[in-house]
mmCIF file of the N, C-alpha and C atoms, coordinates in Angstrom:
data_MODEL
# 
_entry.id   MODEL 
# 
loop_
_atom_site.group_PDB 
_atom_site.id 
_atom_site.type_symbol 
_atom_site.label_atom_id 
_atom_site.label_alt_id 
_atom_site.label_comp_id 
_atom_site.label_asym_id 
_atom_site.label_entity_id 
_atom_site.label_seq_id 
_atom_site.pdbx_PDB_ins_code 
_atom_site.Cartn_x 
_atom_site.Cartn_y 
_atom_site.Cartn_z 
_atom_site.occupancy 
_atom_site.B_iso_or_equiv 
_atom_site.pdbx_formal_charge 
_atom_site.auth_seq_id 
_atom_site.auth_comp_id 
_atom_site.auth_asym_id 
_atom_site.auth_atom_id 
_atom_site.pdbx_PDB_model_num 
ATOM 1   N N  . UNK A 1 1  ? -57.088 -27.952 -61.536 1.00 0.00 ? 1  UNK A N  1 
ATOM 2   C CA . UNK A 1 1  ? -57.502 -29.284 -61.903 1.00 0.00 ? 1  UNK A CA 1 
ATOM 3   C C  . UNK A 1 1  ? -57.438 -29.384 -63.418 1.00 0.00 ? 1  UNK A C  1 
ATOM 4   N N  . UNK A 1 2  ? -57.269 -30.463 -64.098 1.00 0.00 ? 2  UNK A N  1 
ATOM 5   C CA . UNK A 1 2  ? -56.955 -30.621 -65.252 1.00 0.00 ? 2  UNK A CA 1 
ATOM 6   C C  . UNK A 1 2  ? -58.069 -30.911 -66.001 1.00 0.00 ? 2  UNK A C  1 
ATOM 7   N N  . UNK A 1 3  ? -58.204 -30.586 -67.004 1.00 0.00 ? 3  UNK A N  1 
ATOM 8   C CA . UNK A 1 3  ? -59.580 -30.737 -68.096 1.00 0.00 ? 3  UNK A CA 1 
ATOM 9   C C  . UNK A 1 3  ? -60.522 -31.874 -67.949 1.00 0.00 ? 3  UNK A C  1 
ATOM 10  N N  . UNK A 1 4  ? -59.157 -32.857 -67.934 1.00 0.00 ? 4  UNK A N  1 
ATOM 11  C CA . UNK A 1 4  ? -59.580 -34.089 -68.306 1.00 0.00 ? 4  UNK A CA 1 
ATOM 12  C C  . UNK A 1 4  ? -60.130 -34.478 -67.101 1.00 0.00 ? 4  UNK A C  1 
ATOM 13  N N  . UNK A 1 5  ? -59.722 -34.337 -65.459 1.00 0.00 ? 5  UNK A N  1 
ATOM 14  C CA . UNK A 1 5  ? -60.029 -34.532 -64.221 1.00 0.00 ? 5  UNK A CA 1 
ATOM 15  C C  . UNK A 1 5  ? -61.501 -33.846 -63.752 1.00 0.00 ? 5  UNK A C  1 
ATOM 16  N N  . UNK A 1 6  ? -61.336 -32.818 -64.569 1.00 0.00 ? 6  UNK A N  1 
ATOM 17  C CA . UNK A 1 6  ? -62.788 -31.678 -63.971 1.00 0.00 ? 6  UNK A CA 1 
ATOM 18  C C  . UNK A 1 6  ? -64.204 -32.146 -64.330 1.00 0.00 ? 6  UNK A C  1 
ATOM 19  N N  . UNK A 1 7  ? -64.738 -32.974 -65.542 1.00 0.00 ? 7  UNK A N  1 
ATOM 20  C CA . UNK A 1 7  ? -66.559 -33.179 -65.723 1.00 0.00 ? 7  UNK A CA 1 
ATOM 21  C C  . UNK A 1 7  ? -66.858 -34.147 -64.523 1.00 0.00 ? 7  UNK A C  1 
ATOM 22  N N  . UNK A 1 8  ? -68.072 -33.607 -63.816 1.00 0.00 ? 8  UNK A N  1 
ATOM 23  C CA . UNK A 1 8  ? -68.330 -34.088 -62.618 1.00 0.00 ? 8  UNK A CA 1 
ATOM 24  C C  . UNK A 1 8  ? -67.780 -33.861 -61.520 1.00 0.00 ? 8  UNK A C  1 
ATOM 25  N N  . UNK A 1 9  ? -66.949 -33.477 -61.013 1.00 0.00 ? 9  UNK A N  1 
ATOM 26  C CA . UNK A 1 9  ? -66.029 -33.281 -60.129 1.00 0.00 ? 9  UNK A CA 1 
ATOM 27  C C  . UNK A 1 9  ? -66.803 -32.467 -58.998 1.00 0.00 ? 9  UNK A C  1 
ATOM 28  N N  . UNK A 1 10 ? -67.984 -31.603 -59.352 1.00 0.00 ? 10 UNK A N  1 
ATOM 29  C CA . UNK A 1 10 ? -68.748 -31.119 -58.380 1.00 0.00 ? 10 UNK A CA 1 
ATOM 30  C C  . UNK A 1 10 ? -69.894 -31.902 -58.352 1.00 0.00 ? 10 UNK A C  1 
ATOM 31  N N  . UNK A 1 11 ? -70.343 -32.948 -58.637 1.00 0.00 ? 11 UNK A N  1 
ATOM 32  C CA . UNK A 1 11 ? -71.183 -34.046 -58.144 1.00 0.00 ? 11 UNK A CA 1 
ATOM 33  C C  . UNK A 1 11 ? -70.507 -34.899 -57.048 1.00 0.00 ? 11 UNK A C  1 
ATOM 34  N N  . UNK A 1 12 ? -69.175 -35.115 -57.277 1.00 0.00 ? 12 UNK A N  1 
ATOM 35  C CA . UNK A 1 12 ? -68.173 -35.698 -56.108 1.00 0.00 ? 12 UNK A CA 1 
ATOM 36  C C  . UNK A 1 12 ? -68.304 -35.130 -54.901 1.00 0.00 ? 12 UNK A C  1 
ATOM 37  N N  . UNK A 1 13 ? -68.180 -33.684 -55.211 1.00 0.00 ? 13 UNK A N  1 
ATOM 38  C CA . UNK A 1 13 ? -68.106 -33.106 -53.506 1.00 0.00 ? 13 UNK A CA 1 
ATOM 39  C C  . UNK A 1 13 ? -69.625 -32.255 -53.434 1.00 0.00 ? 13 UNK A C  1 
ATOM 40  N N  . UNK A 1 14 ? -70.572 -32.326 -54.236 1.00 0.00 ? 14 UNK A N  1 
ATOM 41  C CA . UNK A 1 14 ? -71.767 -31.903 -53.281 1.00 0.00 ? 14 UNK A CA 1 
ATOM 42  C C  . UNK A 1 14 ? -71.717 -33.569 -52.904 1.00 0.00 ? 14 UNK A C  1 
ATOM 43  N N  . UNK A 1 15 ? -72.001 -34.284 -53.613 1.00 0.00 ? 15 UNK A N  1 
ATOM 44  C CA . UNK A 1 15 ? -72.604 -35.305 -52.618 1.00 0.00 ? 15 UNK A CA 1 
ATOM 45  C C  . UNK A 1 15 ? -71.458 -36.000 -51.409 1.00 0.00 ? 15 UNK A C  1 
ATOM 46  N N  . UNK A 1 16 ? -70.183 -35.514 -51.228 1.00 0.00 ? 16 UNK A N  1 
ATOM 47  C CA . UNK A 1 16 ? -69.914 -35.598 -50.002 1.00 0.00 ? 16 UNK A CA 1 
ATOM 48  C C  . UNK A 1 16 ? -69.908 -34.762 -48.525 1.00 0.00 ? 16 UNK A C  1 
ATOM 49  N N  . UNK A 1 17 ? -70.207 -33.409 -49.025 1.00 0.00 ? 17 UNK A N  1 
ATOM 50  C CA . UNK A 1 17 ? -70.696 -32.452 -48.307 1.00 0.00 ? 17 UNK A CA 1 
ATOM 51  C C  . UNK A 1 17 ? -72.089 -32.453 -48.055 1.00 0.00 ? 17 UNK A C  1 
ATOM 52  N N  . UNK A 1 18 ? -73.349 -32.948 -48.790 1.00 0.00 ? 18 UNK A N  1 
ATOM 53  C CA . UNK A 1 18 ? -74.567 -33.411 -48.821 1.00 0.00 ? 18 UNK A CA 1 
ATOM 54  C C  . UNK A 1 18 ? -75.053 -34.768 -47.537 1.00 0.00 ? 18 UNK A C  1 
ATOM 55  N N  . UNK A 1 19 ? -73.681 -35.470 -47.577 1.00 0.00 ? 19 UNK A N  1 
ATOM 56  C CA . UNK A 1 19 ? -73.911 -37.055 -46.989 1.00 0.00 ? 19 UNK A CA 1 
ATOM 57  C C  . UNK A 1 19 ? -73.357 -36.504 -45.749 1.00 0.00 ? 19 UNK A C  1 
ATOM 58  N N  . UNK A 1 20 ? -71.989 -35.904 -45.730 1.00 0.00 ? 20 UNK A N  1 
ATOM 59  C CA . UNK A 1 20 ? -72.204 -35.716 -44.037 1.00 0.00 ? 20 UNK A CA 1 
ATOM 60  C C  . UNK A 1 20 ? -73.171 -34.631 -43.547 1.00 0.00 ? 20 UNK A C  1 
ATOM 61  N N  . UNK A 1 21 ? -73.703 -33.373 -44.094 1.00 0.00 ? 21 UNK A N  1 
ATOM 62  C CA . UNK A 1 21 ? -74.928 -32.691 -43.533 1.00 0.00 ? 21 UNK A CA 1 
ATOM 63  C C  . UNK A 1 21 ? -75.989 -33.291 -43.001 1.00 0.00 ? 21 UNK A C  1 
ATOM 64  N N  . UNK A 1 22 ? -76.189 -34.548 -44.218 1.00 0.00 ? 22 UNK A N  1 
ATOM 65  C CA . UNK A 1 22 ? -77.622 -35.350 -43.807 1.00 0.00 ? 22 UNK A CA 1 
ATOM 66  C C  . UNK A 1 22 ? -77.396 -36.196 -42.702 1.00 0.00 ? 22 UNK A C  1 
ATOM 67  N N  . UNK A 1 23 ? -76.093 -36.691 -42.565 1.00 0.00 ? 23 UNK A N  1 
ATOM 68  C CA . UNK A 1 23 ? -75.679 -37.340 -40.907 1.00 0.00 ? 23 UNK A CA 1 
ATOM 69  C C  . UNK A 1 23 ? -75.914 -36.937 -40.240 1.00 0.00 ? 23 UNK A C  1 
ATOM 70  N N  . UNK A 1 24 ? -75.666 -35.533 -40.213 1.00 0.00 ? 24 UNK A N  1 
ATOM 71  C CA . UNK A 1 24 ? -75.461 -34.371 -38.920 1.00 0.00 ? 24 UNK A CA 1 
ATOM 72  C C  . UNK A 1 24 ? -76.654 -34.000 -38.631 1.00 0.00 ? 24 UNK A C  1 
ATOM 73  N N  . UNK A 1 25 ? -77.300 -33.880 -39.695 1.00 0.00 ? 25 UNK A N  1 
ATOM 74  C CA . UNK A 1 25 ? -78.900 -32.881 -39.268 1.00 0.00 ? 25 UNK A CA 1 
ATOM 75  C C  . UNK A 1 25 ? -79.907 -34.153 -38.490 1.00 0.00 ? 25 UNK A C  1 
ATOM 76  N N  . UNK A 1 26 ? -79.972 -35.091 -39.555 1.00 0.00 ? 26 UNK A N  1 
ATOM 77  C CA . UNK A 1 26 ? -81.121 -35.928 -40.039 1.00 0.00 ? 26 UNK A CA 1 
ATOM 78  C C  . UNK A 1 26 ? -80.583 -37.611 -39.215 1.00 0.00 ? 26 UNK A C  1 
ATOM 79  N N  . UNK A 1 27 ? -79.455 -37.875 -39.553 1.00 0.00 ? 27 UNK A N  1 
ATOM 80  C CA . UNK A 1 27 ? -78.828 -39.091 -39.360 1.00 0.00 ? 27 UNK A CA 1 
ATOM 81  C C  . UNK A 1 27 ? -78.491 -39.804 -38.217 1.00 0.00 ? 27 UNK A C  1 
ATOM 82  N N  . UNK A 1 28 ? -77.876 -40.712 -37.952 1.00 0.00 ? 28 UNK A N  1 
ATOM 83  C CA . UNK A 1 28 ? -76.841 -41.293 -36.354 1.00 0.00 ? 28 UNK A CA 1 
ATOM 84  C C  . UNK A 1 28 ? -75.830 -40.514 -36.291 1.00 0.00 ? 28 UNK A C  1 
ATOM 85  N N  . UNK A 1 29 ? -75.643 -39.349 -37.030 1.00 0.00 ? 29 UNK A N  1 
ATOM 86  C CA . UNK A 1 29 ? -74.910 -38.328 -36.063 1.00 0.00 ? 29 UNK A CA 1 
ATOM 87  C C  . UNK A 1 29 ? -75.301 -37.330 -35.477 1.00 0.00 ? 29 UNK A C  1 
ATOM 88  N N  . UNK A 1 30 ? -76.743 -37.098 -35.804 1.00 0.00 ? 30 UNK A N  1 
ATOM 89  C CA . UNK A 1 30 ? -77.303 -36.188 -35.442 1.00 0.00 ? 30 UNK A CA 1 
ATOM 90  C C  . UNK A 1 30 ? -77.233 -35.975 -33.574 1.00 0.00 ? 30 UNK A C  1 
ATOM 91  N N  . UNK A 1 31 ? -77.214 -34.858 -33.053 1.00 0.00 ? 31 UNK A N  1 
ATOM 92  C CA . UNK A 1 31 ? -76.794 -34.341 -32.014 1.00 0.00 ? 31 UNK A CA 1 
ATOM 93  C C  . UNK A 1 31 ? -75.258 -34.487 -31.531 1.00 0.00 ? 31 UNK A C  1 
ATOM 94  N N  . UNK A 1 32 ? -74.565 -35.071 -32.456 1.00 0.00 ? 32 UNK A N  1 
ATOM 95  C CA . UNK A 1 32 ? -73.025 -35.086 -32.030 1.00 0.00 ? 32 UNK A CA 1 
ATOM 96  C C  . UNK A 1 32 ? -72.467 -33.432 -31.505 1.00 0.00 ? 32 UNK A C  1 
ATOM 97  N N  . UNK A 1 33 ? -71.816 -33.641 -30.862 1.00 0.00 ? 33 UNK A N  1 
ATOM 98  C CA . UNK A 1 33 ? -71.952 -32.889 -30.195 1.00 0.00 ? 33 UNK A CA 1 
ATOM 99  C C  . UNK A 1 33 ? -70.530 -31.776 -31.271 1.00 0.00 ? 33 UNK A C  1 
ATOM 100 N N  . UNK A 1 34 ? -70.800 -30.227 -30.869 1.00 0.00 ? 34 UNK A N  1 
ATOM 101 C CA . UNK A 1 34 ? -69.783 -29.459 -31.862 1.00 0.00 ? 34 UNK A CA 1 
ATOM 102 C C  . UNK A 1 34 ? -68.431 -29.709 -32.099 1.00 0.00 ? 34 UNK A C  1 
ATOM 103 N N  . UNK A 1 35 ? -67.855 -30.208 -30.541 1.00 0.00 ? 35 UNK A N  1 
ATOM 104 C CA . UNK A 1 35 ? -66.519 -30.442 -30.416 1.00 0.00 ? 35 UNK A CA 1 
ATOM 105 C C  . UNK A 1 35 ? -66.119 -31.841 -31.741 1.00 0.00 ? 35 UNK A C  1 
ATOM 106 N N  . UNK A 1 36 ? -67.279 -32.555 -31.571 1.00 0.00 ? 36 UNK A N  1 
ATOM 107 C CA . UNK A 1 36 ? -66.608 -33.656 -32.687 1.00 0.00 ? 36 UNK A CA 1 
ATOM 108 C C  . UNK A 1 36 ? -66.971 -33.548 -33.990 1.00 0.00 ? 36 UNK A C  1 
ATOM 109 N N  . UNK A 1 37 ? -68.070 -32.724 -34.178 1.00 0.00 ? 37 UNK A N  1 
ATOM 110 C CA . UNK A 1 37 ? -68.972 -32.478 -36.095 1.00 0.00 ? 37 UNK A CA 1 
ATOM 111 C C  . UNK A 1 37 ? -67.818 -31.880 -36.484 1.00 0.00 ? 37 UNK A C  1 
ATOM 112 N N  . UNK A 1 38 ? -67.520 -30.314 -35.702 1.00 0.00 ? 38 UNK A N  1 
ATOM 113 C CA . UNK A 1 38 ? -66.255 -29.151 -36.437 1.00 0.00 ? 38 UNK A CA 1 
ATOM 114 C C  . UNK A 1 38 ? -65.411 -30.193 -36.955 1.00 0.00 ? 38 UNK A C  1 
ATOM 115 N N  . UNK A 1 39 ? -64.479 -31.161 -36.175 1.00 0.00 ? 39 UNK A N  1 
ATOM 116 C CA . UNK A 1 39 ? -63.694 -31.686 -36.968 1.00 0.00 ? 39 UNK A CA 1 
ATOM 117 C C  . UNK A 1 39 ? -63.326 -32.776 -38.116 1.00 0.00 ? 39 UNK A C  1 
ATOM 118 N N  . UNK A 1 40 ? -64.848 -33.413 -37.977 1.00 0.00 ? 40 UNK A N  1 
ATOM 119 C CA . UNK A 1 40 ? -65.600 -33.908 -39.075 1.00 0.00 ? 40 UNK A CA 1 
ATOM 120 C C  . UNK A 1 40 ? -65.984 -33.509 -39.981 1.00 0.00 ? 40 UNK A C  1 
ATOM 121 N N  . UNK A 1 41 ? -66.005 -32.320 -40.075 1.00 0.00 ? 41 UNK A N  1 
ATOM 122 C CA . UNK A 1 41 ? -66.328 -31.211 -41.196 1.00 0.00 ? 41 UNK A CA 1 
ATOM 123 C C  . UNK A 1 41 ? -65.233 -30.875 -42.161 1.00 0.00 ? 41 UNK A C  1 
ATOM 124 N N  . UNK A 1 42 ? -63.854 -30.702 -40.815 1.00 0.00 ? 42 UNK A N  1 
ATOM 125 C CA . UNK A 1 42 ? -62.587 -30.117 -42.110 1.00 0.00 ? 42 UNK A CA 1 
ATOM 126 C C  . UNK A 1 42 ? -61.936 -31.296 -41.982 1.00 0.00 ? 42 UNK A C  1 
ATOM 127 N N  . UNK A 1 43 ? -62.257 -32.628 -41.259 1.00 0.00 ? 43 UNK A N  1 
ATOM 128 C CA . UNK A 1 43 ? -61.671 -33.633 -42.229 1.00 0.00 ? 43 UNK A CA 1 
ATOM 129 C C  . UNK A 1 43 ? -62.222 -34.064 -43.362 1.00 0.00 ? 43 UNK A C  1 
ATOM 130 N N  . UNK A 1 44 ? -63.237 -33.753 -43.881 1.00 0.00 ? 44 UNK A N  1 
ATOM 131 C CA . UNK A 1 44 ? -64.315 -34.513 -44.706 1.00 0.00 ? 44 UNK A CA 1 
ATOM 132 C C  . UNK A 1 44 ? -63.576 -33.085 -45.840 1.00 0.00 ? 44 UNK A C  1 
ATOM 133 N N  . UNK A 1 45 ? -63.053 -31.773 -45.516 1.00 0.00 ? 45 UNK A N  1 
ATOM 134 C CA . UNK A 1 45 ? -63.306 -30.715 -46.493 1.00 0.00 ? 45 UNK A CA 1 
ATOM 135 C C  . UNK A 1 45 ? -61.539 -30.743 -46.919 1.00 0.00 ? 45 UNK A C  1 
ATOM 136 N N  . UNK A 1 46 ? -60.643 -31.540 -46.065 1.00 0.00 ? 46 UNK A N  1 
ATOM 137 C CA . UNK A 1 46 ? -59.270 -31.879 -46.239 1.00 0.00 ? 46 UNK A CA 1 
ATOM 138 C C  . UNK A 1 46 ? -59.247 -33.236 -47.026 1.00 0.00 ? 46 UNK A C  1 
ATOM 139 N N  . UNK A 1 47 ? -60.368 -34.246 -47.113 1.00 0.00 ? 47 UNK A N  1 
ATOM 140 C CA . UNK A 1 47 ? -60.310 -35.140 -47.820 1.00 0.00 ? 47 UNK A CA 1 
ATOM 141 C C  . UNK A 1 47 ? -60.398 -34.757 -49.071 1.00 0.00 ? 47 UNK A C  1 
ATOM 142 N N  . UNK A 1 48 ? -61.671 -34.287 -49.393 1.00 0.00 ? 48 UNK A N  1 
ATOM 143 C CA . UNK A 1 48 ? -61.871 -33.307 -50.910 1.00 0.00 ? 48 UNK A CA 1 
ATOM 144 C C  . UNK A 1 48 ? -60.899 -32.881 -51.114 1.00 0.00 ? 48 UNK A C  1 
ATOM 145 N N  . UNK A 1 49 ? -60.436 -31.745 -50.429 1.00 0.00 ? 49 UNK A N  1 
ATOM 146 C CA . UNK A 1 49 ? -59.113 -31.161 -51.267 1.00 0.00 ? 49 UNK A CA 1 
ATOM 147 C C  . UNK A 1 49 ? -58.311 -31.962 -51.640 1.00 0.00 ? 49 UNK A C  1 
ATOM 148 N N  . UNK A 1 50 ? -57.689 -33.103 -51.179 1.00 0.00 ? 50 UNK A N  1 
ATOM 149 C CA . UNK A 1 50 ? -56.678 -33.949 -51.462 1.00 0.00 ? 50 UNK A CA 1 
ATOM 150 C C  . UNK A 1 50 ? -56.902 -34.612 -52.832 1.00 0.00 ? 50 UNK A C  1 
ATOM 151 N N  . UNK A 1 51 ? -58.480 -35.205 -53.043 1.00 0.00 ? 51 UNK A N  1 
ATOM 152 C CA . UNK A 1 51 ? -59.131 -35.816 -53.976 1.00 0.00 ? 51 UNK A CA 1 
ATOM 153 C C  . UNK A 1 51 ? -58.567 -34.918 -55.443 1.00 0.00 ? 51 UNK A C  1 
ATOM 154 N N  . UNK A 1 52 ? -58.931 -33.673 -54.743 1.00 0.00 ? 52 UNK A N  1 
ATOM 155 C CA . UNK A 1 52 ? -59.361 -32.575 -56.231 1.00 0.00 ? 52 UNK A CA 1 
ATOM 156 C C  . UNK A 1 52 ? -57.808 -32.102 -56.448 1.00 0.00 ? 52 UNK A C  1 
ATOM 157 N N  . UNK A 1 53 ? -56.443 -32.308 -55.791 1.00 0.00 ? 53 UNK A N  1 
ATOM 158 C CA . UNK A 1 53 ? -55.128 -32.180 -56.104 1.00 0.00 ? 53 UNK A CA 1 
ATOM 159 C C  . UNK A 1 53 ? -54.840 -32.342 -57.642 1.00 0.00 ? 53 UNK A C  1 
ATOM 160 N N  . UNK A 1 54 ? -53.976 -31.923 -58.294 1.00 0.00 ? 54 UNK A N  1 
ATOM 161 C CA . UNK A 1 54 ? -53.663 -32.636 -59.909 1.00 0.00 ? 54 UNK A CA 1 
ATOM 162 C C  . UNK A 1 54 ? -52.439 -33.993 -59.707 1.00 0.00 ? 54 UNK A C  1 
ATOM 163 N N  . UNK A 1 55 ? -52.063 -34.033 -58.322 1.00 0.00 ? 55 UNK A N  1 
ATOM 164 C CA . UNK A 1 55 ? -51.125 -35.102 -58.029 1.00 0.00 ? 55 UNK A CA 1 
ATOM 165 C C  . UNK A 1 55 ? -51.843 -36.251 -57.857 1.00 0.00 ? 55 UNK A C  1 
ATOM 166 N N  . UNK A 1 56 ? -53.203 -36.269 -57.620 1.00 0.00 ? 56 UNK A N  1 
ATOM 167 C CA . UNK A 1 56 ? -53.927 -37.422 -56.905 1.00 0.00 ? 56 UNK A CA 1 
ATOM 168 C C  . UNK A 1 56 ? -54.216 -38.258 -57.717 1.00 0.00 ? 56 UNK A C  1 
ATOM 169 N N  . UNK A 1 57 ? -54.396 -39.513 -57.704 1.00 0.00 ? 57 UNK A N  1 
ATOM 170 C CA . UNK A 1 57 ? -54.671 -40.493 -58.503 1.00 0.00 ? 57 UNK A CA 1 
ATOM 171 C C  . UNK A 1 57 ? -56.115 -41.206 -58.922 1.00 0.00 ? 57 UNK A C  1 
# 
């Protein structure tokens, strides 16, 4: 990631890793069942990555 891209950049993804936990635990997703959280999880952790790319805009 580039200098200029990086201050804050881990406030971005705790609080998107933070917001779906609190769904899951606490929230209207809570009791979803594993088959659908797991893949809510590495889409939410494939979104980030895409975000944090040096191609991304």
């Amino acid at each position: 990631m580039s200098p200029e891209r990086r201050p804050g950049a881990e406030f971005l993804v705790w609080s998107c890793v933070h917001g779906l936990a609190v769904l899951l635990i606490d929230g209207p997703l809570r009791g979803l069942p594993d088959e659908l959280a797991d893949p809510a999880v590495h889409d939410l952790i494939d979104l980030i990555e895409k975000g944090l790319r040096p191609d991304a805009k």
